[in-house]
C-alpha positions, 0 to 999 in steps of 0.5 A: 840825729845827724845832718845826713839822717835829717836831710833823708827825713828819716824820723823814728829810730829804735836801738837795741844791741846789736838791732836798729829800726829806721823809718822813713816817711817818703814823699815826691822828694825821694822819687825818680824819674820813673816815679817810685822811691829811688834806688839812692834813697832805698840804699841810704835808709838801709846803710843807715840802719845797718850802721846804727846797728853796729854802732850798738856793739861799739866798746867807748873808742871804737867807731865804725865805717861802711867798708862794703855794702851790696843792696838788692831792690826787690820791688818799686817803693811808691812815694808816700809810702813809710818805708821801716829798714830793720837791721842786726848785726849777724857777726862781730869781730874785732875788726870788722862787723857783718850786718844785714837787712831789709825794708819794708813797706806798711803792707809788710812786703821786702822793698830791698834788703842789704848785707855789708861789712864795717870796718871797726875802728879804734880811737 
């Protein structure tokens, strides 16, 4: 897990090819001034698990990096609540990969849900 992913406090992560899961225990540490889970931290969680996703498709010297991320939040996120980010790669190209997503809370319900593109990367 990288530094960023520990300083989230993100906790359990499920890879497969071209899939990723990522969980999130929330606490007062991510909240806004309005009281529920920020946008900020919504966003992070989703850029992470769509990320990890594309990694999975990675060939040994290819990397990636965010290219374009577009994040809708659909509903307040209550802190305390462990929020799951589930994510798969809907293309891959040479160049470029286009994954989605979206967060849930325990009740099952879309808390936000993000789309974007990543710049694939040789060497």
């Amino acid at each position: 897990m990288d530094s960023f992913a520990k300083l989230l406090g993100l906790d359990e992560f499920d890879l497969g090819d071209g899939t990723a899961t990522v969980r999130l225990p929330t606490g007062p540490q991510h909240a806004n001034m309005g009281g529920i889970v920020h946008g900020g931290a919504l966003s992070a969680l989703l850029d992470f698990a769509l990320g990890a996703a594309v990694v999975t498709t990675l060939q040994e010297g290819e990397w990636c990096a965010t290219q374009s991320f577009t994040t809708d939040f659909l509903r307040p996120a209550d802190p305390g609540e462990a929020l799951v980010a589930r994510a798969r790669v809907d293309r891959r190209g040479k160049l470029a990969a286009f994954p989605s997503g979206e967060v849930v809370n325990a009740r099952g319900d879309v808390v936000a849900r993000a789309t974007g593109v990543w710049a694939i990367r040789k060497g």
